[in-house]
C-alpha positions in Angstrom: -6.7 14.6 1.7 -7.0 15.8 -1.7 -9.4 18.6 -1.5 -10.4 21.6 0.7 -13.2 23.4 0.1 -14.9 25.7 2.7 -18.9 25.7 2.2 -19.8 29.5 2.6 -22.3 29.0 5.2 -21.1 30.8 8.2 -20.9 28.5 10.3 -16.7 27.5 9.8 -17.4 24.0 7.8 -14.6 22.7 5.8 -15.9 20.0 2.8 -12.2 17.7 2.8 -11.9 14.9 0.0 -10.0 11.9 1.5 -8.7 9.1 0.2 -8.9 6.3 3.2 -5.9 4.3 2.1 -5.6 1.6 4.3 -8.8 -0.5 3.9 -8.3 -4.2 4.2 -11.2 -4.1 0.5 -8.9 -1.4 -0.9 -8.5 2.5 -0.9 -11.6 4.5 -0.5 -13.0 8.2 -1.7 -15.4 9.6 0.7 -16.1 12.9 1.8 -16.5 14.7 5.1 -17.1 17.6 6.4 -15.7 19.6 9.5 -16.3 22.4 11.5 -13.5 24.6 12.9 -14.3 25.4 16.6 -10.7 26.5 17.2 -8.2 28.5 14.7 -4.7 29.1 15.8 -1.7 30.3 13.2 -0.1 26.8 13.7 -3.2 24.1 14.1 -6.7 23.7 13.7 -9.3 22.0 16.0 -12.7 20.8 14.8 -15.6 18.6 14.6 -16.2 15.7 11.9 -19.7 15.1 11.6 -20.0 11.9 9.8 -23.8 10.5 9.6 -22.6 7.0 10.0 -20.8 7.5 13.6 -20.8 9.7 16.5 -18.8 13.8 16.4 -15.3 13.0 16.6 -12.4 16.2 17.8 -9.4 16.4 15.4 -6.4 18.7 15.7 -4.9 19.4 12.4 -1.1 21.0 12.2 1.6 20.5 9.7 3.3 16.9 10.0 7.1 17.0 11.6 9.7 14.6 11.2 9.6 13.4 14.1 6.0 12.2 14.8 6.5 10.4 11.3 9.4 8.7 12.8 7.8 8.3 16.4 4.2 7.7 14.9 4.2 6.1 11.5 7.7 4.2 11.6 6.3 1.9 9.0 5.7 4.8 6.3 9.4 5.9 7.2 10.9 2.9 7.1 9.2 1.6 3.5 9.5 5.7 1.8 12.6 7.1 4.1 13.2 10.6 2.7 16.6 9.8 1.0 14.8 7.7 -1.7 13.6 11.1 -3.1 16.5 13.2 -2.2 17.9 12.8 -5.8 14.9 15.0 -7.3 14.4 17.2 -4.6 17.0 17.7 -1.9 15.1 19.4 0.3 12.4 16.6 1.3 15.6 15.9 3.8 14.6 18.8 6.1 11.0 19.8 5.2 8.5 17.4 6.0 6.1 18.9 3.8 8.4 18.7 1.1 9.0 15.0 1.9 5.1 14.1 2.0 4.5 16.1 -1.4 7.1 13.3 -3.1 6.0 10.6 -0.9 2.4 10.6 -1.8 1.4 13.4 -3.5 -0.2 11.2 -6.2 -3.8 9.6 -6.2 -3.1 7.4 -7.9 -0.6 5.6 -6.0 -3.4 4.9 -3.7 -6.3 4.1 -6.1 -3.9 2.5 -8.7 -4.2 -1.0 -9.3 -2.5 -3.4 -11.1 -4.8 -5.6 -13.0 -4.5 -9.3 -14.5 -4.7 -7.7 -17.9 -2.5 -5.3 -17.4 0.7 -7.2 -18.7 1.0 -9.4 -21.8 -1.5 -12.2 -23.1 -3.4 -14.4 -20.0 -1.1 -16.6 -18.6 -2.5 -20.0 -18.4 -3.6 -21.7 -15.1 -1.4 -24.3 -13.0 -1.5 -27.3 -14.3 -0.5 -29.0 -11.1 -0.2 -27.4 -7.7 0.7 -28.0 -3.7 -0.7 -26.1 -1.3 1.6 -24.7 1.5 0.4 -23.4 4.7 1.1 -20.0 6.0 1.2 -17.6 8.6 2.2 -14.3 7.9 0.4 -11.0 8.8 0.7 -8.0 6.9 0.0 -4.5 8.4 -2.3 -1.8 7.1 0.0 -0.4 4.9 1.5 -3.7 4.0 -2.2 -4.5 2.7 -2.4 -1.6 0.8 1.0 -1.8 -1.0 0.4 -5.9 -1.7 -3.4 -4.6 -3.7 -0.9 -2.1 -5.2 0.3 -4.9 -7.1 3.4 -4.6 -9.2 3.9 -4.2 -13.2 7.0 -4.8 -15.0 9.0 -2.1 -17.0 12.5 -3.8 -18.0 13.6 -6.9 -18.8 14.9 -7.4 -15.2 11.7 -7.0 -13.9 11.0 -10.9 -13.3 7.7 -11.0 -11.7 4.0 -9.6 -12.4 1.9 -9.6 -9.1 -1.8 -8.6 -8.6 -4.7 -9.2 -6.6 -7.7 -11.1 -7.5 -10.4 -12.6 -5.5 -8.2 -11.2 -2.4 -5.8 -14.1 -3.7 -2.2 -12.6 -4.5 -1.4 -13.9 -7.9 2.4 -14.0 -8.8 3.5 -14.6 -12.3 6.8 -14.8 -14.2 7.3 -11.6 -16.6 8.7 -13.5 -19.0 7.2 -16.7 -19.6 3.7 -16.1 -18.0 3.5 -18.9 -15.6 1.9 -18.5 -12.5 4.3 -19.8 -9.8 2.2 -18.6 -6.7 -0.9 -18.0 -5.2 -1.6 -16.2 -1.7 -4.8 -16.8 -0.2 -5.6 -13.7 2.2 -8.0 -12.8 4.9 -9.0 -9.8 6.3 -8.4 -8.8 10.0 -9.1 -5.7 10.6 -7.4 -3.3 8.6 -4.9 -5.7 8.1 -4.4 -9.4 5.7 -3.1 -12.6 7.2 -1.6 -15.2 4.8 -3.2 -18.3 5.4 -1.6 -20.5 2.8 -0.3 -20.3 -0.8 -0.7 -22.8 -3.7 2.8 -23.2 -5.7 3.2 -24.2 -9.3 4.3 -27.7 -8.8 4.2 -28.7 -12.7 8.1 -29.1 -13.6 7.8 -28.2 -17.1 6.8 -24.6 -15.6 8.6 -24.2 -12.6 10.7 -26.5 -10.6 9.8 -26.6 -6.6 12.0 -26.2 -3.7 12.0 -28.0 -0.3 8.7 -26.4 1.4 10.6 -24.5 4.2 13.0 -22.9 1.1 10.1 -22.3 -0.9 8.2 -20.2 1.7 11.4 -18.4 2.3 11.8 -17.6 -1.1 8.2 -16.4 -1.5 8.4 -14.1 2.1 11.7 -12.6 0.2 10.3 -12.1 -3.0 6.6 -10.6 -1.3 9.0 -7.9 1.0 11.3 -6.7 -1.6 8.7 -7.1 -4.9 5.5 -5.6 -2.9 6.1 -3.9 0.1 8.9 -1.2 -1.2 11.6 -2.0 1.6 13.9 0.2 0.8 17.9 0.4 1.5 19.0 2.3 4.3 20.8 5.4 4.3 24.4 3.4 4.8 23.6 0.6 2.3 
């Protein structure tokens, strides 16, 4: 939500700006608009009235720590609160605080990375294999993999970005492409179905296909999907 505005027309009717970030096409801006029926100090209840599906009942109250952890383990477990301890110690024991550094910023849902976005167009495969896959990737997952990922330093190895709802993978350095993902949409979720690996040895010189599909899983969870250390680690 990244706007609340009420309407002024008596009638308790909120306009909220949202950004629907897990879309299997992408983040989306819409707006809607609900009416307060119920107002308590600590939650609201009201009605969305959305013209392209039936009244729906929401209670709205400030976010706890625990129904993060019970409800969303997959947003704590990818952006645990001691990743932004360093610039603001209290996001450890206030969950608003925590949210606010977690995803305070648009653009981390609307940003994406683009092909043209890092040095001059690296040139096609000249030679490929295609390797079949199974591997399916949550909500979230889908939305951090269109995130994409840009290099900043020199030991930032890989480019990645979507195109075609094909995950491209390229080496920072040299430009070649090494892999492409081909995805499909279930539901709010992608499923890799297979991946097409640079198979040219003047570019890139291919692994065994089980150790190649390992190395790409590896390189997909720790590049993409922001698995960070624990605590203890």
């Amino acid at each position: 939500m990244t706007e609340v505005r009420p309407l002024r027309t008596g009638r308790g009717v909120l306009r909220l700006a949202l950004i629907e970030a897990l879309q299997p096409s992408g983040p989306r801006r819409h707006i809607q608009h609900l009416t307060i029926v119920h107002h308590a100090p600590d939650h609201l209840v009201g009605t969305f009235n959305d013209v392209y599906s039936a009244p729906s009942t929401a209670l709205i109250t400030a976010i706890s720590e625990r129904w993060l952890q019970e409800f969303r383990p997959d947003w704590w477990q990818r952006f645990p609160a001691h990743a932004f301890a360093a610039e603001d110690p209290a996001v450890l024991t206030d969950p608003q605080r925590y949210l606010h550094a977690a995803f305070a910023d648009p653009a981390c849902w609307t940003g994406r990375v683009k092909a043209a976005d890092f040095g001059p167009p690296g040139r096609p495969m000249q030679a490929a294999i295609t390797l079949p896959m199974d591997r399916l990737f949550t909500p979230l997952e889908a939305n951090l993999l269109r995130a994409g990922f840009l290099p900043e330093v020199m030991e930032d190895r890989w480019f990645a970005y979507m195109l075609d709802d094909r995950l491209h993978l390229r080496r920072s350095w040299t430009g070649e492409l090494i892999y492409v993902v081909e995805l499909v949409a279930e539901g709010r979720a992608l499923r890799a179905r297979s991946v097409a690996v640079n198979a040219d040895n003047k570019a890139y010189h291919m692994a065994p296909e089980a150790e190649e599909r390992d190395r790409l899983n590896r390189l997909i969870s720790g590049l993409l999907l922001c698995r960070w250390p624990s605590a203890d680690a």
